[in-house]
MILO-574424 format. One line per 5 residues: number of its first residue (from 1); their letters; for each residue x, y, z of C-alpha. Coordinates in Angstrom, 1 decimal. Example, Ala and Ser with C-alpha at 12.3 -4.5 7.8 and 13.67 -1.06 7.14 Angstrom:
2
1) as) 12.3 -4.5 7.8; 13.7 -1.1 7.1
END
This chain:
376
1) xxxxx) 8.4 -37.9 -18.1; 9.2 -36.2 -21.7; 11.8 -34.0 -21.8; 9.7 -31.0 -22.2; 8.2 -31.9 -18.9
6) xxxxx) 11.5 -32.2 -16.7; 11.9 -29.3 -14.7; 14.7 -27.1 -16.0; 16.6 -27.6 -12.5; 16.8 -31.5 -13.1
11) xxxxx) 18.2 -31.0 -16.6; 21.8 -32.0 -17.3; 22.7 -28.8 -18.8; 20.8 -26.6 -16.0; 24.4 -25.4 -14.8
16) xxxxx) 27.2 -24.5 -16.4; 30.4 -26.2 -17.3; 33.2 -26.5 -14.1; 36.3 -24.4 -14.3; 39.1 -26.3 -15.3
21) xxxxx) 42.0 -24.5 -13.7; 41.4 -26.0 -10.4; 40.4 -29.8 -9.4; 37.4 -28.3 -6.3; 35.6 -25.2 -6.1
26) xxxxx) 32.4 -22.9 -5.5; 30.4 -20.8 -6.8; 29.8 -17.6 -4.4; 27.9 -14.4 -5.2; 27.9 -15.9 -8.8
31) xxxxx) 31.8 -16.2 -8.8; 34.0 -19.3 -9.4; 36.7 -19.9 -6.5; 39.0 -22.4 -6.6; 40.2 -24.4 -3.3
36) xxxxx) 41.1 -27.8 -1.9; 39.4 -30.9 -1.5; 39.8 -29.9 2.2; 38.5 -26.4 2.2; 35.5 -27.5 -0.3
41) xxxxx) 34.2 -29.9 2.6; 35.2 -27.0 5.5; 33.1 -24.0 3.5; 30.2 -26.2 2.6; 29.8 -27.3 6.3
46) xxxxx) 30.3 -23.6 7.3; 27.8 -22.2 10.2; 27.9 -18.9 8.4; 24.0 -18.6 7.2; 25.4 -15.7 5.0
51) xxxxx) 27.6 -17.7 2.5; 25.8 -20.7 1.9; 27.2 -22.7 -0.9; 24.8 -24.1 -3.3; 27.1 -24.8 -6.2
56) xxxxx) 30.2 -27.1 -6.6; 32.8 -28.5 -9.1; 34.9 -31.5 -8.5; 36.5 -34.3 -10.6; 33.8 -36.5 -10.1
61) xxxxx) 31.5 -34.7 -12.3; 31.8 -32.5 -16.0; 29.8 -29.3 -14.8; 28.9 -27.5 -11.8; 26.2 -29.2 -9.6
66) xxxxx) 24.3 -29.4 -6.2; 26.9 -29.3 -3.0; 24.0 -32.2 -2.1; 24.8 -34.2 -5.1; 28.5 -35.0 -4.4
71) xxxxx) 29.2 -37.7 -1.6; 32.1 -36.4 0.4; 30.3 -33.8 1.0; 27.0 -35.0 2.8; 28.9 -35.2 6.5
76) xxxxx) 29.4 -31.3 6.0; 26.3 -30.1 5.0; 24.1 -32.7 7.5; 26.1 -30.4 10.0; 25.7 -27.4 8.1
81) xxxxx) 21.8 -28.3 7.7; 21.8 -28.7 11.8; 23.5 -25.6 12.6; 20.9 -23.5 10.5; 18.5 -24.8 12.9
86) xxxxx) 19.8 -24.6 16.0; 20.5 -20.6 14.5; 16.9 -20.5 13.6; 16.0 -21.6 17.0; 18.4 -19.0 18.8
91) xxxxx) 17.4 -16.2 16.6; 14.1 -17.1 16.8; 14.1 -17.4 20.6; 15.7 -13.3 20.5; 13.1 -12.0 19.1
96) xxxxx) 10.5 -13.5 20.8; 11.5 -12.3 23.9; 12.4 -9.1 22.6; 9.8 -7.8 20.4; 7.1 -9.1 23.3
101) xxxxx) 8.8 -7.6 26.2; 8.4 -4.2 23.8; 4.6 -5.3 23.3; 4.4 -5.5 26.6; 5.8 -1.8 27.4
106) xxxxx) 4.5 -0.2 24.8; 0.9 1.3 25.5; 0.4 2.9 21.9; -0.7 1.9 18.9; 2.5 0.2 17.8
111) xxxxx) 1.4 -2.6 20.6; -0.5 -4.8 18.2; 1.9 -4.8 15.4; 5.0 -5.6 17.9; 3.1 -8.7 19.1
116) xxxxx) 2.8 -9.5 15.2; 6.3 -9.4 14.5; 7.2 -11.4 17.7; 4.9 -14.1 16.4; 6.4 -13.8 13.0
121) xxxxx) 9.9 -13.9 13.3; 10.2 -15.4 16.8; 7.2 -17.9 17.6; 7.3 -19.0 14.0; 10.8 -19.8 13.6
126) xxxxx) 11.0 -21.3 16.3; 8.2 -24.1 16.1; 9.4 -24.8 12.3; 13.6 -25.0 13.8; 12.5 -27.6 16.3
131) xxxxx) 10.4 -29.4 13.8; 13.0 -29.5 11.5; 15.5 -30.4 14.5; 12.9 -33.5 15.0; 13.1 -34.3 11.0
136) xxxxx) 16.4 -34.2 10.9; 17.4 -36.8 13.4; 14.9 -39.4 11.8; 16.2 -41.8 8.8; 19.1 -39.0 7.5
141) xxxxx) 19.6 -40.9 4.1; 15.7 -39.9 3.2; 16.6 -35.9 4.8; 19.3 -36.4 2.2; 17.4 -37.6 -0.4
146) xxxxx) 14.5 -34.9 -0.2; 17.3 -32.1 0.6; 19.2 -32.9 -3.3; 15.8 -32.0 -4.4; 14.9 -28.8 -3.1
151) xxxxx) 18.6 -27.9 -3.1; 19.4 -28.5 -7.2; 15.7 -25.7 -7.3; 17.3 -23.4 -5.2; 20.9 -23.7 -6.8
156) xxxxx) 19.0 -22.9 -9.9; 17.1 -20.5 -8.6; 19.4 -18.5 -7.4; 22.2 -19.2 -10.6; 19.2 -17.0 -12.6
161) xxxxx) 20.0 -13.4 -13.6; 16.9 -11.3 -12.6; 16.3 -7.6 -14.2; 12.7 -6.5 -13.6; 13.0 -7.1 -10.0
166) xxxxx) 15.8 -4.7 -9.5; 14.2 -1.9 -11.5; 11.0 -1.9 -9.4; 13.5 -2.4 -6.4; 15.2 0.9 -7.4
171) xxxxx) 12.7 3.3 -8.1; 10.4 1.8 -5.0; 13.8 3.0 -3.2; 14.3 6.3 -4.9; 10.8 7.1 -4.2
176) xxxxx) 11.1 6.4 -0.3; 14.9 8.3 -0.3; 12.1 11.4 -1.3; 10.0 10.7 1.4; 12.6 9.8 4.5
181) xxxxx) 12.6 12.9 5.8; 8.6 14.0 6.3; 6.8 10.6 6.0; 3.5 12.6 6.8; 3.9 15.3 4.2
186) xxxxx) 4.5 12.7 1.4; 1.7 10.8 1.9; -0.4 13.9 1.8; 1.4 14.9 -1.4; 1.2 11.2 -3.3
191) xxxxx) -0.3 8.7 -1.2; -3.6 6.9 -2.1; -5.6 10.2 0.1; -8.8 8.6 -1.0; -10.7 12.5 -1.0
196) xxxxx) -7.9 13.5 -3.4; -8.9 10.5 -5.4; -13.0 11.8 -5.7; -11.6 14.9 -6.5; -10.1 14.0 -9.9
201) xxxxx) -6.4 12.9 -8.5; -6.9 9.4 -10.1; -3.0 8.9 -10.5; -3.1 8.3 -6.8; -4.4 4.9 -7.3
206) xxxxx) -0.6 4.3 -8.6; 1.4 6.2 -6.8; 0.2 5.4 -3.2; 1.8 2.3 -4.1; 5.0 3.5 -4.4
211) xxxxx) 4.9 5.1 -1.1; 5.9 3.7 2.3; 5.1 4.9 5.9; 8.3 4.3 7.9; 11.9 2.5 7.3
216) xxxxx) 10.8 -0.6 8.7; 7.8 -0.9 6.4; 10.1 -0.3 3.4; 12.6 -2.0 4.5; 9.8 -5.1 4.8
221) xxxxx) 8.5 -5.1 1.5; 12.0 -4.2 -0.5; 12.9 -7.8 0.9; 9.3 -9.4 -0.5; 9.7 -8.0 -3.3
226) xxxxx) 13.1 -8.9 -4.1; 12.6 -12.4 -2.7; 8.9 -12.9 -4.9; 10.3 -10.7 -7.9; 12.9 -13.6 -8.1
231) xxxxx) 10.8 -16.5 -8.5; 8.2 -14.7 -10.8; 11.2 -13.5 -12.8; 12.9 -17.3 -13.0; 9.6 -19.3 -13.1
236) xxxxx) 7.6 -16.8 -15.1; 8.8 -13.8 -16.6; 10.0 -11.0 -16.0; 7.0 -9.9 -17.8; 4.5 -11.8 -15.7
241) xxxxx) 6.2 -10.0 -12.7; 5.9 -6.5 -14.1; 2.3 -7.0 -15.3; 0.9 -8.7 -11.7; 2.5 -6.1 -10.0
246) xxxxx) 0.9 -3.0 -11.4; -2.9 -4.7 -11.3; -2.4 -6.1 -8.1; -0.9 -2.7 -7.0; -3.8 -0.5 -9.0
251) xxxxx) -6.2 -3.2 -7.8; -5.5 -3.1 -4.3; -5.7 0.2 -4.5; -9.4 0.4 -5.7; -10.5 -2.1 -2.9
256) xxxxx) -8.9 0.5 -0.2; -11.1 3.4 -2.1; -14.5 1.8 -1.8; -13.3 -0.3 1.5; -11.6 1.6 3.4
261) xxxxx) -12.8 5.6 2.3; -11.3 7.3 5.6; -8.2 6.7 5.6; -4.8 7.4 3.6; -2.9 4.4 2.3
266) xxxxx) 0.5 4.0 1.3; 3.0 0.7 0.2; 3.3 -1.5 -2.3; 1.6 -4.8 -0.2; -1.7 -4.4 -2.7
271) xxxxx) 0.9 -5.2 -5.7; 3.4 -8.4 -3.4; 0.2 -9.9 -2.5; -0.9 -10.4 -6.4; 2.4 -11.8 -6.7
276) xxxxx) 1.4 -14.2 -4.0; -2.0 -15.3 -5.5; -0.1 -15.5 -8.7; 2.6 -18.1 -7.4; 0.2 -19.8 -5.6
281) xxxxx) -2.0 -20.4 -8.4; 1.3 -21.1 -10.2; 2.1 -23.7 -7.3; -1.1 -25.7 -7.6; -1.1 -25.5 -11.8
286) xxxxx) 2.6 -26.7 -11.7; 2.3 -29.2 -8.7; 3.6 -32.0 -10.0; 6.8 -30.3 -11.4; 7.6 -27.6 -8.6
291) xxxxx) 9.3 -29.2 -5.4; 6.6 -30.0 -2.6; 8.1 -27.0 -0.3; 6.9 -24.6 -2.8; 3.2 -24.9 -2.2
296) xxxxx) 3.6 -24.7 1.4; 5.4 -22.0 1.8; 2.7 -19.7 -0.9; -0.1 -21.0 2.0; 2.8 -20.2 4.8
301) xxxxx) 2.7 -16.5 3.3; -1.0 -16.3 3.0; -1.0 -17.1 6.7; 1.2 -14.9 7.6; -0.5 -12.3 5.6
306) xxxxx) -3.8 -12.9 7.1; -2.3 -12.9 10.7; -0.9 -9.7 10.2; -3.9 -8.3 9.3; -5.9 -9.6 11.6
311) xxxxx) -3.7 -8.7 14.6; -2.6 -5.2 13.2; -5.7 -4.6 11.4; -5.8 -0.8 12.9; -2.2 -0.3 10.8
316) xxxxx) -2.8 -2.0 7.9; -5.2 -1.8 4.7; -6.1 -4.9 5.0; -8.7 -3.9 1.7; -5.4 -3.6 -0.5
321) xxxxx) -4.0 -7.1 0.8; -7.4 -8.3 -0.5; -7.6 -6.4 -3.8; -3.8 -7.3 -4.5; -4.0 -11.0 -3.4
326) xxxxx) -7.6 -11.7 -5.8; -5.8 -9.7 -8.9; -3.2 -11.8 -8.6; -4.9 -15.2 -8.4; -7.6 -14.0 -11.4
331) xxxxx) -4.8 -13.2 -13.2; -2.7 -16.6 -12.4; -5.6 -18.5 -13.6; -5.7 -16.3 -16.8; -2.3 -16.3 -17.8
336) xxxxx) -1.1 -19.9 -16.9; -2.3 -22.7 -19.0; -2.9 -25.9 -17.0; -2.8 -28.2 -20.1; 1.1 -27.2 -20.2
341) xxxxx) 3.5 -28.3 -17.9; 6.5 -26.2 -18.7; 8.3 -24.1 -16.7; 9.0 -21.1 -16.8; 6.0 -20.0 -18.1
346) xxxxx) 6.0 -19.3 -21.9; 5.5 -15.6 -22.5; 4.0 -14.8 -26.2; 4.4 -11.3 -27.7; 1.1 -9.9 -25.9
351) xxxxx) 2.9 -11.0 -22.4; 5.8 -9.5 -23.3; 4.1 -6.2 -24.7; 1.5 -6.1 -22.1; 4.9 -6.3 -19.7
356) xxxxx) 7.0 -3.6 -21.0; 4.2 -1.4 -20.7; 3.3 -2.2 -17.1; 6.8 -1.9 -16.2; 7.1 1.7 -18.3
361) xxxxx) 3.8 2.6 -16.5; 5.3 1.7 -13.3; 8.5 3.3 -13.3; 6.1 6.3 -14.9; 4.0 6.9 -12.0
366) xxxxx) 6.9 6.4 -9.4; 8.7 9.6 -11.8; 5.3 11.4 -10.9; 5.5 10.4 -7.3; 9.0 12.1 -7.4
371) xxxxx) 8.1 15.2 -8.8; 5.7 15.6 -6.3; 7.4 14.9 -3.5; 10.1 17.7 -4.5; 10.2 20.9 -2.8
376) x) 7.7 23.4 -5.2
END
């Protein structure tokens, strides 16, 4: 393999230089700690899901690498790796039972979409803990192997400073801080009301988008986005992300128009969806560079996708999911080259141009959405 085509995670310098004021350390919330030899092995084996430690230094190597790359250190993190899945299995065992008890009480329409979200974050977690349970008590020097892998892409991953994400993030949130308290009244004043639209309100198609219907349903797609934002910002651009987002958003919205005439639509799902077709065109173009987890878990969210709208299809606009999901794989197969192997992507002055302007457009619209949401 040239050197163009190595993965940037597999590169020597793909992490930076180790501190040298102390022999063993971490990197946490992009910050160096120093500790002991002792302490190193104790936080890297640590149960606590919500510090994970990615990134190490020690003497045996000149910069900052993989906690799965240094020796001493596999004891702690085969534990660490079992007691994510025995809390996978307990968490997902909570919800089960609690979200389909409430299915089971609740006689409205909310019934349906309970049952989703039991299957989702209980039934779901659950089958893929115990299978990872069974994988990890096979031959534990090839679980190693394959986990120094998809750890050193995560490391890196996550060691990537992200901008564009956070930007749609924000006004997306300053938009629903307008809307919290009359959800109804917003959606009337800048959701995708498809009448509105026939009557000349055109900048609906843009600002319904920007909408959301309750705090859970925000509170859902802040986390896609800030989880898909990330990869299309660090294996793209930040330009790709900006661009995908507004056609798949705009898209999705024009499928709900002709699709779905009746009804008033509001999120930004049209717009994460193209993100997903765009990844998972980027998944199958980049195959033989991209860890094998990657693909599955772009058809894992296309599944779950499709489940949701199939089980919750009275609460959803399912016609957005489609619009968004096709803009993004049309534009996936537009915008990455299959002849080149690199990643990221390359972005050219047209990408990053084309970018900007989505993003200004974006940020735009959700101005727009603002004003009208404000007390006249």
């Amino acid at each position: 393999m040239t050197a163009d085509l190595i993965p940037p995670w597999e590169k020597e310098d793909a992490f930076p230089e180790k501190p040298t004021d102390k022999e063993y350390g971490y990197i946490h919330r992009g910050k160096s700690v120093g500790c002991s030899r002792e302490e190193l092995i104790k936080k890297c084996g640590s149960r606590d899901d919500f510090s994970v430690i990615h990134l190490v230094w020690c003497p045996e190597w000149p910069r900052v690498t993989p906690a799965a790359k240094v020796a001493f250190l596999s004891d702690a993190l085969y534990q660490r790796r079992g007691n994510q899945l025995s809390t996978t299995i307990q968490v997902g065992w909570f919800c089960l039972l609690i979200w389909g008890a409430l299915s089971l009480l609740d006689g409205g329409r909310t019934r349906v979409w309970m049952l989703f979200v039991a299957i989702s974050t209980g039934l779901i977690p659950l089958l893929m803990g115990y299978h990872g349970r069974r994988k990890l008590k096979g031959n534990r020097a090839y679980i190693m192997e394959e986990q120094l892998a998809v750890e050193r892409y995560h490391a890196w991953v996550l060691s990537r400073r992200i901008v564009f994400t956070w930007v749609l993030l924000g006004a997306i949130a300053t938009v629903f801080a307008l809307q919290f308290f009359d959800f109804t009244k917003s959606a009337s004043a800048a959701g995708l009301d498809k009448a509105a639209v026939w009557r000349g309100e055109w900048w609906r198609l843009l600002t319904g988008p920007l909408l959301h219907g309750n705090p859970m349903h925000f509170i859902f797609n802040a986390s896609v986005l800030v989880g898909l934002g990330r990869l299309m910002e660090v294996l793209a651009s930040r330009y790709h992300l900006a661009l995908v987002f507004l056609i798949s958003a705009m898209t999705g919205s024009i499928f709900s128009l002709f699709l779905l005439p009746n009804v008033t639509s509001v999120g930004a799902s049209g717009g994460l969806l193209g993100l997903i077709g765009f990844l998972a065109v980027l998944g199958v173009k980049r195959k033989q560079t991209l860890p094998p987890g990657f693909a599955r878990s772009m058809a894992l969210n296309v599944a779950i996708i499709a489940a949701m709208g199939i089980f919750a299809y009275a609460l959803i606009d399912n016609a957005a999911h489609l619009g968004g999901f096709l803009a993004g794989i049309v534009l996936g197969l537009c915008l990455i080259d299959s002849n080149d192997r690199c990643l990221p992507l390359m972005s050219s002055r047209k990408i990053q141009f084309a970018g900007t302007l989505a993003l200004a457009l974006t940020l735009g619209f959700a101005g727009f959405a603002m004003f009208r949401l404000l007390p006249h």
